[in-house]
C-alpha positions as CSV (number, residue, x, y, z in Angstrom):
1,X,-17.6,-21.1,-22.4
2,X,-15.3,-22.5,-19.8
3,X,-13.3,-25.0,-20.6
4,X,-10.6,-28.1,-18.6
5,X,-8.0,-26.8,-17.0
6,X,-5.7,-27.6,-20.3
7,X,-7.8,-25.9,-22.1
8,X,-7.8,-22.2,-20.1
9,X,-4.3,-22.8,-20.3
10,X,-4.2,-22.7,-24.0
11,X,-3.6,-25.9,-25.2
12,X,-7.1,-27.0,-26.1
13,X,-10.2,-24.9,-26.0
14,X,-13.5,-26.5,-26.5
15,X,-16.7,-24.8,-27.8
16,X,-19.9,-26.4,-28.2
17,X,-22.0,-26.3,-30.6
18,X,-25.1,-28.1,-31.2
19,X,-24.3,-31.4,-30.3
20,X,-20.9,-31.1,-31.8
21,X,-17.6,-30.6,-29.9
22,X,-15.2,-28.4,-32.1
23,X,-11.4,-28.3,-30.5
24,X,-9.5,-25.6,-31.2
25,X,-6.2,-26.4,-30.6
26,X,-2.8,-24.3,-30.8
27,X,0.0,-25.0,-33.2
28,X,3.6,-25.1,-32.1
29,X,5.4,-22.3,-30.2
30,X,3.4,-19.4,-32.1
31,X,0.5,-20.7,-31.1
32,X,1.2,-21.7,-27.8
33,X,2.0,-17.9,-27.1
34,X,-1.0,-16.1,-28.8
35,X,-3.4,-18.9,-26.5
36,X,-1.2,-17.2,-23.3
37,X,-1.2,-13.8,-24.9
38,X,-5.5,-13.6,-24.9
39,X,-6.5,-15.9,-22.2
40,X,-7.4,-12.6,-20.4
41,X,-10.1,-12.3,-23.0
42,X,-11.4,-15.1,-21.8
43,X,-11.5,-14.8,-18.1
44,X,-14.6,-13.4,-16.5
45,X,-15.6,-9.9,-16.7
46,X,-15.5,-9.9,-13.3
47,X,-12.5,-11.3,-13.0
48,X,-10.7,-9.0,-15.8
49,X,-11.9,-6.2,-14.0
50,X,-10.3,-7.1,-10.6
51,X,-7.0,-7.9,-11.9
52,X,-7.5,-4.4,-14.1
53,X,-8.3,-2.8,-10.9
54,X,-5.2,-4.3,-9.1
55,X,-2.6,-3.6,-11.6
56,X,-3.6,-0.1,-11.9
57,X,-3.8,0.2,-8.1
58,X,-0.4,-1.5,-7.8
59,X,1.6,1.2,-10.4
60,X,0.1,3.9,-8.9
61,X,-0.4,4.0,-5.5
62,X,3.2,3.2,-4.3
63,X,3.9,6.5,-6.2
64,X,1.6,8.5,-4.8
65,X,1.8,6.7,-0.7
66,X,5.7,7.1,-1.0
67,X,5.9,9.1,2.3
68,X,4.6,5.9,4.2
69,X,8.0,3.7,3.8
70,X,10.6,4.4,5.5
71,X,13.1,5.9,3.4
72,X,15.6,6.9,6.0
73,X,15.9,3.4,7.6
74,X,18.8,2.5,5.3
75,X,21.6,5.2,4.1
76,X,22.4,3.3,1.0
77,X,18.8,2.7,-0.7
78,X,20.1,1.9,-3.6
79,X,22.7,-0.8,-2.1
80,X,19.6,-1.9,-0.4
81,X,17.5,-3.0,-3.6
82,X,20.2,-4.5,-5.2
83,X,20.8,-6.7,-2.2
84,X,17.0,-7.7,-2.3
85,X,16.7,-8.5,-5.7
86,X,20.2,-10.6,-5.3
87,X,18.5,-12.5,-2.5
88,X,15.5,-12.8,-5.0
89,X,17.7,-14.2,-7.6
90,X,19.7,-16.6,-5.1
91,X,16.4,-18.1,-3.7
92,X,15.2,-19.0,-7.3
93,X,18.0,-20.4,-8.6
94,X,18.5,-22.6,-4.9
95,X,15.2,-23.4,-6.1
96,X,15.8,-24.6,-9.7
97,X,18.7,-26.9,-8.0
98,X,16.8,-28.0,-5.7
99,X,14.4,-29.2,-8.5
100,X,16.6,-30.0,-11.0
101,X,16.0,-27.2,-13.0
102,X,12.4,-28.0,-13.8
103,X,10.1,-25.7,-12.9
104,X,6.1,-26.1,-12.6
105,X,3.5,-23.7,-14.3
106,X,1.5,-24.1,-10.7
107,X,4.3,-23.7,-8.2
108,X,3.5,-21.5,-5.7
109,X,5.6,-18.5,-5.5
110,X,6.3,-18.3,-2.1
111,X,10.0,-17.0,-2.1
112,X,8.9,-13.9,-3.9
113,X,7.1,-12.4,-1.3
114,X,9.8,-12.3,1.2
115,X,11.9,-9.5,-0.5
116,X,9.1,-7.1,-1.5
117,X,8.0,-7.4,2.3
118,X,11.5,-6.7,3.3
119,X,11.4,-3.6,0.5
120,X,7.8,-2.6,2.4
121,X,9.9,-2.3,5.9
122,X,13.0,-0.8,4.5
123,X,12.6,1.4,1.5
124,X,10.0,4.0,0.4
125,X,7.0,2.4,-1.0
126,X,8.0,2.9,-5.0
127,X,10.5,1.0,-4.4
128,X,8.6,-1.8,-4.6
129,X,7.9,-1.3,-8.2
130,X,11.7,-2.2,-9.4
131,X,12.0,-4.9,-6.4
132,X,8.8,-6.2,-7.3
133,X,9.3,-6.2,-11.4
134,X,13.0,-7.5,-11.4
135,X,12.3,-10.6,-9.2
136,X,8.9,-11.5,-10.8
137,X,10.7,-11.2,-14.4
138,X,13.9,-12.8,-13.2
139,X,11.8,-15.5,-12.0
140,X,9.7,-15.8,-15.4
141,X,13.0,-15.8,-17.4
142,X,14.2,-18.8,-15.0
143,X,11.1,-21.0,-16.3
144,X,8.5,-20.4,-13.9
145,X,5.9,-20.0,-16.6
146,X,2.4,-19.2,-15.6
147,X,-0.2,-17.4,-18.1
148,X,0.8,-14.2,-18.6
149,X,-2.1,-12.5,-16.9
150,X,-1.8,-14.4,-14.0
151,X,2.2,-13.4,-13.6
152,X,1.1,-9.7,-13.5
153,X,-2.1,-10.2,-11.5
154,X,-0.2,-12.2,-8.8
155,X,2.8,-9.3,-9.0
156,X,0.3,-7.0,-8.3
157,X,-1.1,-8.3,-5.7
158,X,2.4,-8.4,-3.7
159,X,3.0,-4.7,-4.7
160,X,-0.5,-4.0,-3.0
161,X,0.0,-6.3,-0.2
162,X,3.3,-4.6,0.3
163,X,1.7,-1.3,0.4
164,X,-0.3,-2.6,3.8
165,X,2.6,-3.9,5.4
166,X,4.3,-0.8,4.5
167,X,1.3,1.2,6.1
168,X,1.2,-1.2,9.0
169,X,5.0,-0.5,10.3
170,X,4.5,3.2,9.7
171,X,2.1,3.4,12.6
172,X,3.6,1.2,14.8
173,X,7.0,2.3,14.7
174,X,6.4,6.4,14.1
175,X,9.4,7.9,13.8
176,X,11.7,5.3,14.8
177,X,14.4,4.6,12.1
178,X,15.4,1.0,13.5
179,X,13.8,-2.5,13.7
180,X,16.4,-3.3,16.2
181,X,16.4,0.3,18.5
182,X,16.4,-0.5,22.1
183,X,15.2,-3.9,23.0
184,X,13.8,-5.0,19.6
185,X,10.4,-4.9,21.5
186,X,8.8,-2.1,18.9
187,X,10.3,-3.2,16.2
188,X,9.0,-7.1,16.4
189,X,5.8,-6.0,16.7
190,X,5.7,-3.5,13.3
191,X,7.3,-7.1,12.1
192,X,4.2,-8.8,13.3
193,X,1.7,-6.3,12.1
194,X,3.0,-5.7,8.8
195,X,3.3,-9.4,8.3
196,X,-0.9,-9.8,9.4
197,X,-1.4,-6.8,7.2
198,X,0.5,-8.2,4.1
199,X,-0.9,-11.6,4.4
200,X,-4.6,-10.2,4.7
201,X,-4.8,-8.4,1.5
202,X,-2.2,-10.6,0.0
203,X,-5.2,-13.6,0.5
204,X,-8.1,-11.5,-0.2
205,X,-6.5,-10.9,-3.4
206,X,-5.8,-13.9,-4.6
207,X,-9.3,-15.0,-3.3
208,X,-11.2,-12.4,-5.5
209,X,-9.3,-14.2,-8.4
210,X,-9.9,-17.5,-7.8
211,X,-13.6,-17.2,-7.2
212,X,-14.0,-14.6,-9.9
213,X,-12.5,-16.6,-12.5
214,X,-14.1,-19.4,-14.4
215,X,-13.8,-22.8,-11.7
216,X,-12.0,-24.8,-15.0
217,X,-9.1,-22.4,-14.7
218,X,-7.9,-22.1,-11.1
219,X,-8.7,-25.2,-9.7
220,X,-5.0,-25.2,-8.2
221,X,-5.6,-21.8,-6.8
222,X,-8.9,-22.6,-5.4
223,X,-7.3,-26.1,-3.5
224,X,-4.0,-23.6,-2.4
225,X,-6.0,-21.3,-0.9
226,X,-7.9,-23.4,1.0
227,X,-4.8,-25.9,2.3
228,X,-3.3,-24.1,6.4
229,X,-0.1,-25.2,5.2
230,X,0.0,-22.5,2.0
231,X,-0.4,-19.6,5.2
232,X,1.9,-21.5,7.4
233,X,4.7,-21.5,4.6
234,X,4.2,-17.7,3.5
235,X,3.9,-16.2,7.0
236,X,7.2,-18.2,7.8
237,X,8.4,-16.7,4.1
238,X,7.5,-13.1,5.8
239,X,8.9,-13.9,8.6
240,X,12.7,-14.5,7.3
241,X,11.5,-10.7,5.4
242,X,10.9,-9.0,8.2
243,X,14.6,-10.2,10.3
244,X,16.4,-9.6,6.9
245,X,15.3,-6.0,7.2
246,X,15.8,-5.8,11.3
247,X,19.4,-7.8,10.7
248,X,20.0,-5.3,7.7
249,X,19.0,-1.7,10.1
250,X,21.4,-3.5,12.7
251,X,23.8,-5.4,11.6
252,X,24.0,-4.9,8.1
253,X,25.7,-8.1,6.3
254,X,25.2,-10.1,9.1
255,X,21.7,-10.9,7.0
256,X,24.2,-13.2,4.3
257,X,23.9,-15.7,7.5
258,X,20.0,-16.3,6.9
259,X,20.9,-17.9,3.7
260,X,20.7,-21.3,5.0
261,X,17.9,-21.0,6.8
262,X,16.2,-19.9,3.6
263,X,17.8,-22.6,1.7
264,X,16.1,-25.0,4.4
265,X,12.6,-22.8,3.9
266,X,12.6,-22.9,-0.3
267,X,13.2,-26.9,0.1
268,X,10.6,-27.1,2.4
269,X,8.1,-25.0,0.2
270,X,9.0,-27.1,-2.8
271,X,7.9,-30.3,-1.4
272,X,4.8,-29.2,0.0
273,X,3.1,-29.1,-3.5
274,X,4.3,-32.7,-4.3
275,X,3.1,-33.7,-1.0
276,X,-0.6,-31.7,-2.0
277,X,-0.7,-33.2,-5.6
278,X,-0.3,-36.6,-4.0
279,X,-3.0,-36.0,-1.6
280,X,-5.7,-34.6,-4.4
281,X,-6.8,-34.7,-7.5
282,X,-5.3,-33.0,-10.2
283,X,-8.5,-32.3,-12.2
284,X,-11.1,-31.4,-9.4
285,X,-9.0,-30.4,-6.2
286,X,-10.9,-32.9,-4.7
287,X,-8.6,-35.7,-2.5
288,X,-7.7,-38.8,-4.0
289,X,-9.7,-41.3,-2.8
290,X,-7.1,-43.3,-0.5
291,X,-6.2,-40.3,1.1
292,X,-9.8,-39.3,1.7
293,X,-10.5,-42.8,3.2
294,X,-7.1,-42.0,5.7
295,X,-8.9,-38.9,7.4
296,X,-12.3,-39.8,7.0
297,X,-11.0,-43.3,9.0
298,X,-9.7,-41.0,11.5
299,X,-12.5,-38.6,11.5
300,X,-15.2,-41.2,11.9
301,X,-13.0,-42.8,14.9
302,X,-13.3,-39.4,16.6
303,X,-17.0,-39.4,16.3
304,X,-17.0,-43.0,18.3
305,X,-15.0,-42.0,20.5
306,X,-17.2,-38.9,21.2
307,X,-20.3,-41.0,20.7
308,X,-21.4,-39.0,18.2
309,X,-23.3,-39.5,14.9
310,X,-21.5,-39.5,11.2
311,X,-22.0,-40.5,7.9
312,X,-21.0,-41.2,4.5
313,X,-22.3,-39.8,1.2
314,X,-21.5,-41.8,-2.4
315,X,-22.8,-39.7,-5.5
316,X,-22.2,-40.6,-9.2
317,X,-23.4,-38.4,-12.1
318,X,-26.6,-39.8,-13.9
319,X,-25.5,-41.2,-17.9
320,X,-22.1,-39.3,-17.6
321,X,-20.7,-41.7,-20.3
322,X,-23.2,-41.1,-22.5
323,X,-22.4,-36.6,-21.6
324,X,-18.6,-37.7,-22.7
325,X,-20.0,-39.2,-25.7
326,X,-22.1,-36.4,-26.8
327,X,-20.2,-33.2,-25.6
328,X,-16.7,-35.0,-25.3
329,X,-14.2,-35.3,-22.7
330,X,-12.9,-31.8,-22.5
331,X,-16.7,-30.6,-21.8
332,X,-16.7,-33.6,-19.5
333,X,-13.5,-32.5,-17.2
334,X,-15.1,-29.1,-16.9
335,X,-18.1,-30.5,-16.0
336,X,-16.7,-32.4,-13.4
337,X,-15.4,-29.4,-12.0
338,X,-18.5,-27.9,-12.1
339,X,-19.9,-30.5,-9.7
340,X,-17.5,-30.7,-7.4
341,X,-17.3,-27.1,-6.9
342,X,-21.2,-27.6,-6.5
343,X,-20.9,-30.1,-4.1
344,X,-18.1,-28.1,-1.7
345,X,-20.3,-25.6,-1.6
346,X,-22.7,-27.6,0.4
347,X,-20.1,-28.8,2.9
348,X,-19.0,-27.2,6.2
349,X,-15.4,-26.9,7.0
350,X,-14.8,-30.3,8.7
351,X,-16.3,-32.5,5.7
352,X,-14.3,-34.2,3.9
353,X,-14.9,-34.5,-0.5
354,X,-13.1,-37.1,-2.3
355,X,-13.4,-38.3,-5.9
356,X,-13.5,-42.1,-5.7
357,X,-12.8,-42.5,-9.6
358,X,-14.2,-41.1,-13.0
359,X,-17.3,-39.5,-11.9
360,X,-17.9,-41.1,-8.7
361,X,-17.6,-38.6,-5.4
362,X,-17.7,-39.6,-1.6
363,X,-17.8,-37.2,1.2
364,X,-17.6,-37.8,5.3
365,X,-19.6,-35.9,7.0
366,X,-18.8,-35.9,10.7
367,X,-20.8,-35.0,13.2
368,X,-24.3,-35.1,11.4
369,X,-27.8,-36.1,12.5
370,X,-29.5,-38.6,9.7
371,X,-31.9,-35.7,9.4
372,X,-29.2,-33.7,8.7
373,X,-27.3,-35.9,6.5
374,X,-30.9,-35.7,4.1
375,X,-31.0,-32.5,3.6
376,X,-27.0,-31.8,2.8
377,X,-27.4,-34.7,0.5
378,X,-30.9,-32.6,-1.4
379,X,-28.9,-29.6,-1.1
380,X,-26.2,-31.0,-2.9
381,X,-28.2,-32.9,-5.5
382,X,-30.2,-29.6,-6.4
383,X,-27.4,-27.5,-6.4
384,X,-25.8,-29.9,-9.2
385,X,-28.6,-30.3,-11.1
386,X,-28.9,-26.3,-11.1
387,X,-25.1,-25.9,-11.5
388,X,-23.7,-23.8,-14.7
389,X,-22.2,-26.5,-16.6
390,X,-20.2,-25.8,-19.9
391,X,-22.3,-27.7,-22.5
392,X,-26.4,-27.7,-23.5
393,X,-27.4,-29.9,-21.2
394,X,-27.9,-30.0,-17.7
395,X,-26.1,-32.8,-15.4
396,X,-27.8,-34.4,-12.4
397,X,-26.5,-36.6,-9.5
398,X,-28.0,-39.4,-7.7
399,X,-26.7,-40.0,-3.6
400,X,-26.5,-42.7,-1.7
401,X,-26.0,-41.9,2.3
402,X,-24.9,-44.0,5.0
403,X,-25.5,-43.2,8.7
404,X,-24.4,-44.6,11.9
405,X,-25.5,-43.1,14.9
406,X,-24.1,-43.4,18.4
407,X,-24.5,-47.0,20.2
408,X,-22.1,-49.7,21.9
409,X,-20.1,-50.9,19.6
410,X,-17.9,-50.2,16.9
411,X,-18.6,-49.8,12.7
412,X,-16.1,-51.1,10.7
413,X,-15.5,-48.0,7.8
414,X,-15.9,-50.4,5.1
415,X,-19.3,-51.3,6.1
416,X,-20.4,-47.5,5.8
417,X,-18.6,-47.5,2.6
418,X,-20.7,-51.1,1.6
419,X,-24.0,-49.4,2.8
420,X,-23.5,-45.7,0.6
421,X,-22.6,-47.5,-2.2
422,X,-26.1,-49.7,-1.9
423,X,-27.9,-46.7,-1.1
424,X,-26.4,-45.3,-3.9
425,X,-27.6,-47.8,-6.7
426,X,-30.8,-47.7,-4.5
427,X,-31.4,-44.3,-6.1
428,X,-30.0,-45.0,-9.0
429,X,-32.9,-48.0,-9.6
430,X,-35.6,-45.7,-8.1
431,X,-35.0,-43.9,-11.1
432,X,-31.6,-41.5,-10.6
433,X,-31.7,-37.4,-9.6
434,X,-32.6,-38.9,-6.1
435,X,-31.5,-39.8,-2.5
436,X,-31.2,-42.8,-0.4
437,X,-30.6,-43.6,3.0
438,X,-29.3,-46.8,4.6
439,X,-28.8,-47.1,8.2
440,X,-26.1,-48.9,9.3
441,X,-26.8,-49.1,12.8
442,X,-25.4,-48.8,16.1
443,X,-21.7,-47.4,16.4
């Protein structure tokens, strides 16, 4: 049974029975860590058996692929870790000042990367497993507390990650010995490769996780993964790697100057997640509704001035309060994740999904025949009704669409808003688990 986001994080864990919602909850510190110590148990066999795979992979293959690093590109190895792991330790406790010593269960550990990458180019691969280990615990000692499972998983996945970056320089360079030999010229580009190569398995990774596990539980992953800043911000992470280890073949402690320009990068990093938790909601990954309404504005001005067709979907779930009251709240939240995970899998790219409050959702769909608009709308409504929600009883959805097609004039947004929502209780009257259409007219 999958539970709210709380819940897989072991605070509250509901199980259903009958029509009765029994809560389970955790009792001070003891409890707290048993919850942490068996949420594997409680992840997806498919998911348990990707992370098993991963963290096996990750202990033993940088033993066995050791020839691939590049053991002789430093004469002091050991100097060499040390220095990594200090730059580790330096960029997480920037960090913590930056924040003010608080740290966040769902930051995104950016910073770590950076030094195993620079370990990848520098060191032979089992290096990686010290590098890797120190700065991951240093960094879970330090109050970056995430469920156990998910610390090693995500560890792994570097170490692995790594390992292709690793691979990646090996052919490009061959036997050269120095990121900065000659002009640079070779050298940038094993940079650039290992950097594609890291952040490629690095993502399919974390991907298999997030879509493995139950949707309750990595609703932040899911939204991360799916934001072009979270790439933008970890290739520029790899980036600052990769010239450590040129700076460090080449000029040695010349790399202490890169300090601020990391400092500038970490406080960068830690305000994009403030700036993505203000933009969406916390409990479906959805956007809040006032920043949906900001792009969709903008997105349905493009259309006009393309004279093109767009419209706008409103969908509420049928007797929700009346779900809450008989499965409670907890089963609600995870069923509202359900659904919108239902719904985005409808949408192309360029929609937009917003949760307009409680168990309301509105979507822009740019670009969309009426025709078309009908049959996303069915999709969606059958995929809900279909959808594997965590209680007895199935949950259904009723849609209201709005369309405005190309024409001479402008549509106020409001009035496409105004016509969903009356298309919306227009189903909702014809008797719910429906569609309906309203027209707006000429653009």
């Amino acid at each position: 049974m999958a539970g709210s986001a709380d819940a897989a994080r072991g605070d509250v864990v509901p199980s259903v029975t009958g029509k009765v919602t029994v809560l389970a909850t955790s009792h001070g510190r003891r409890g707290r860590i048993s919850m942490r110590r068996w949420a594997f148990l409680r992840t997806t066999w498919g998911c348990r058996l990707w992370v098993s795979a991963a963290v096996t992979a990750a202990l033993v293959l940088p033993l066995v692929l050791a020839p691939v690093g590049h053991g002789q590109m430093t004469d002091h190895p050991e100097l060499t870790g040390l220095l990594l792991v200090g730059l580790s330790i330096l960029n997480v406790e920037i960090g913590r000042i930056l924040e003010g010593g608080v740290s966040d269960s769902q930051r995104p550990h950016k910073g770590l990367s950076a030094w195993a990458f620079a370990s990848a180019l520098l060191l032979p691969t089992w290096w990686l497993l010290p590098v890797v280990g120190v700065t991951y615990a240093h960094a879970w000692w330090r109050g970056l507390r995430v469920t156990p499972w998910k610390w090693v998983g995500s560890a792994s996945y570097v170490v692995l990650a790594a390992l292709a970056a690793a691979a990646s320089a090996h052919v490009v360079l061959g036997g050269t010995q120095d990121l900065m030999q000659g002009d640079g010229a070779v050298g940038l580009l094993a940079v650039l490769t290992a950097t594609a190569a890291f952040l490629a398995v690095e993502t399919a990774m974390f991907h298999g996780s997030a879509y493995l596990n139950h949707a309750a539980d990595e609703v932040w992953l899911r939204q991360t993964l799916r934001t072009a800043s979270f790439y933008l911000t970890e290739t520029g992470v790899l980036l600052i790697g990769g010239l450590s280890a040129a700076i460090w073949t080449g000029g040695g402690w010349f790399v202490v100057l890169l300090v601020p320009v990391y400092l500038v990068t970490q406080r960068a990093a830690l305000h994009e997640p403030l700036r993505e938790q203000a933009e969406h909601d916390a409990k479906t990954g959805t956007l809040r509704f006032e920043s949906w309404r900001r792009l969709a504005m903008v997105a349905a001005d493009r259309c006009h001035r393309k004279q093109r067709p767009w419209c706008v979907l409103f969908a509420d779930l049928d007797h929700f309060k009346a779900f809450n009251e008989t499965w409670g709240h907890l089963v609600g939240d995870a069923a509202l994740v359900t659904v919108a995970d239902a719904i985005r899998a409808e949408l192309r790219a360029e929609d937009l999904l917003g949760r307009f409050g409680g168990e309301e959702f509105c979507v822009l769909l740019p670009d969309v025949t009426p025709e078309d608009a009908g049959r996303i709308a069915e999709r969606i409504r059958c995929g809900v009704s279909t959808a594997a929600v965590p209680a007895a009883a199935p949950v259904t959805i009723s849609i209201g669409i709005a369309t405005i097609t190309p024409g001479d004039g402008p549509t106020e947004f409001v009035a496409a808003l105004t016509a969903a929502d009356r298309a919306l209780y227009r189903a909702k009257d014809d008797g719910r688990n429906r569609t309906g259409m309203v027209e707006v007219g000429a653009i």
